[in-house]
N, C-alpha and C positions, 0 to 999 in steps of 0.2 A: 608158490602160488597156492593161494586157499582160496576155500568155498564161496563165492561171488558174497550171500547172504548167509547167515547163521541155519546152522540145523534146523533150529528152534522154528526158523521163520518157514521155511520151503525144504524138500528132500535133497537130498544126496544126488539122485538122478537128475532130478530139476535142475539142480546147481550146473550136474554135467550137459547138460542138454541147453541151457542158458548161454555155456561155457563155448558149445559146439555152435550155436546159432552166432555167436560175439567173432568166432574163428573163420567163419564163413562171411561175414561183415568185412574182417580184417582181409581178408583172402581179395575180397571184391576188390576192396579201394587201393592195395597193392597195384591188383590189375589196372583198374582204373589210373592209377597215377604214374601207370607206364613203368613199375617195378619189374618184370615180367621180362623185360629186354635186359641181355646181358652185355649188351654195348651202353644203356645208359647206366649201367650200377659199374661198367668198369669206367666210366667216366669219370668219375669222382678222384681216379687213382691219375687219371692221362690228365686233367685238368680242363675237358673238355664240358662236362656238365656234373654241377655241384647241385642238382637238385637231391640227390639222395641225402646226403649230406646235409642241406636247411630244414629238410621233413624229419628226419630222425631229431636231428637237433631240436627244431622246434616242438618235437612231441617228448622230448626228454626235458623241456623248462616248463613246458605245460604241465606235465605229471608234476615237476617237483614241484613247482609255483602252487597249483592245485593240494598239494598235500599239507606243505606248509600253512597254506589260509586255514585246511582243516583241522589242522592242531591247532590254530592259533585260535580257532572258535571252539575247543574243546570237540569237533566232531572225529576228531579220530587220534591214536593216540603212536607216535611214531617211536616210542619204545616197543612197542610190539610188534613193527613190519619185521620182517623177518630178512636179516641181513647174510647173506652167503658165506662161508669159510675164505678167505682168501691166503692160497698156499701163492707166494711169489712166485717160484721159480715156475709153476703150472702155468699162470699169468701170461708172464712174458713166453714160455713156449704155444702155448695154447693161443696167443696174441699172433704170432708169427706165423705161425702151421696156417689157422684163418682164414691169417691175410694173403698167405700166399694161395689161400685154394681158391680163394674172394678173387685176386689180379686174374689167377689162371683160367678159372672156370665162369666169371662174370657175377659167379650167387654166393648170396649165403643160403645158409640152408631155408629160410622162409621163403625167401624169395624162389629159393629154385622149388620149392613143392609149388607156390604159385603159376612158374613159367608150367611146368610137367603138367599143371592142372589145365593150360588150355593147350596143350599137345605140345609142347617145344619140345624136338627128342635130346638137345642140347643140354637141357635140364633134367632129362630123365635119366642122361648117360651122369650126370655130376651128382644125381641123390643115390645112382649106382656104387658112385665112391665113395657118398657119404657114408653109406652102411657097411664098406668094407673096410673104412675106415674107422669105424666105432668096434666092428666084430675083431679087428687086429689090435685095438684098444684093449678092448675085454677079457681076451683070450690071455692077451701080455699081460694085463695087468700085475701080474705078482711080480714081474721080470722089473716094470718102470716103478711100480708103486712108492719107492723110495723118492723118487723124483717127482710123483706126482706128490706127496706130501713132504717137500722141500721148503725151509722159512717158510711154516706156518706165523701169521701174522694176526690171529685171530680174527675179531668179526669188526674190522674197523669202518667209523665214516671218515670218508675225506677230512670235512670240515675238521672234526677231532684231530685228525693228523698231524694237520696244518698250523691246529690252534686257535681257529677261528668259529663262530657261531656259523649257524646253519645261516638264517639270512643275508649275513656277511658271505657266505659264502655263494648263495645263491646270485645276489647282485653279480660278483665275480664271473660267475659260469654265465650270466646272462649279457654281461660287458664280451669274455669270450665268444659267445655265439654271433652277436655283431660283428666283431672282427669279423670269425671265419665267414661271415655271409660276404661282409664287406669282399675277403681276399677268393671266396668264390668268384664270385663276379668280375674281378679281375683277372684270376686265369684263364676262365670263359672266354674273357678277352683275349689273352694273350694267347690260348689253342685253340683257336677256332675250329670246330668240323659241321663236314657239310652236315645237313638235315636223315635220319637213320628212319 
């Protein structure tokens, strides 16, 4: 994550305070769209409510859609986003560890700062483990650090991977997301539960 606007343009502070106003924005409309409950974010998993699931999706074809038109009109330039190290083996552990704490506890970590922010103590006991699970991270680290940089893979994009151009690829992810809204819908059907 970098600076909303350039140096040049606004300060450093600015930028952070822009950054803090945007996070309190995000914070609301979590609440707002019923993120907050850890019966509807473990829904996703029972097959009882896919809404988490169509809003992250949809805000993940939105960004990419949105990025893509701005390269394509020279407004921004997508050799420069900054793409993450991906070490596999951290991947698939750090995928799994997650998910299980996602099934167990009902959050992920945004969400549960959201829940803990309008009193849930459900959520304040799961950001409890989140930091004791980052400080047994840290402390270990030289113990796992082998494992954490296990099949370094460098700083790849999918489409690259694959072999395919970004907008070929994008179509694809956005053929994807239909399905899975489509087979949302369908499980909703098929688990029904009452109203929470």
């Amino acid at each position: 994550m970098g600076p909303l606007l350039p140096n040049e343009l606004i300060s450093n502070n600015t930028n952070f305070l822009l950054a803090f106003i945007i996070g309190i924005g995000f914070g609301f409309v979590l609440e707002a769209s019923g993120f907050s409950s850890s019966r509807k974010l473990a829904g996703v998993f029972y097959g009882y409510d896919t809404v988490v699931l169509k809003v992250f999706f949809t805000g993940a074809i939105v960004a990419m859609l949105g990025m893509l038109f701005f390269s394509l009109f020279g407004w921004m330039d997508l050799n420069l986003v900054y793409i993450n190290p991906t070490f596999l083996t951290s991947v698939i552990l750090g995928g799994v560890i997650m998910g299980a704490g996602f099934i167990m506890g009902g959050f992920c970590p945004g969400t549960s700062v959201c829940a803990a922010a309008i009193g849930k103590i459900d959520a304040m006991f799961f950001i409890i483990g989140l930091f004791i699970g980052i400080f047994i991270f840290t402390e270990g680290y030289p113990i796992w650090e082998h494992i954490y940089k296990a099949k370094f893979l460098g700083f790849p994009k999918l489409n690259e991977l694959i072999g395919i151009s970004q907008g070929f690829f994008a179509l694809l992810l956005i053929i994807a997301a239909f399905a899975m809204f489509w087979l949302g819908e369908k499980a909703e059907k098929a688990f029904p539960r009452e109203e929470y």
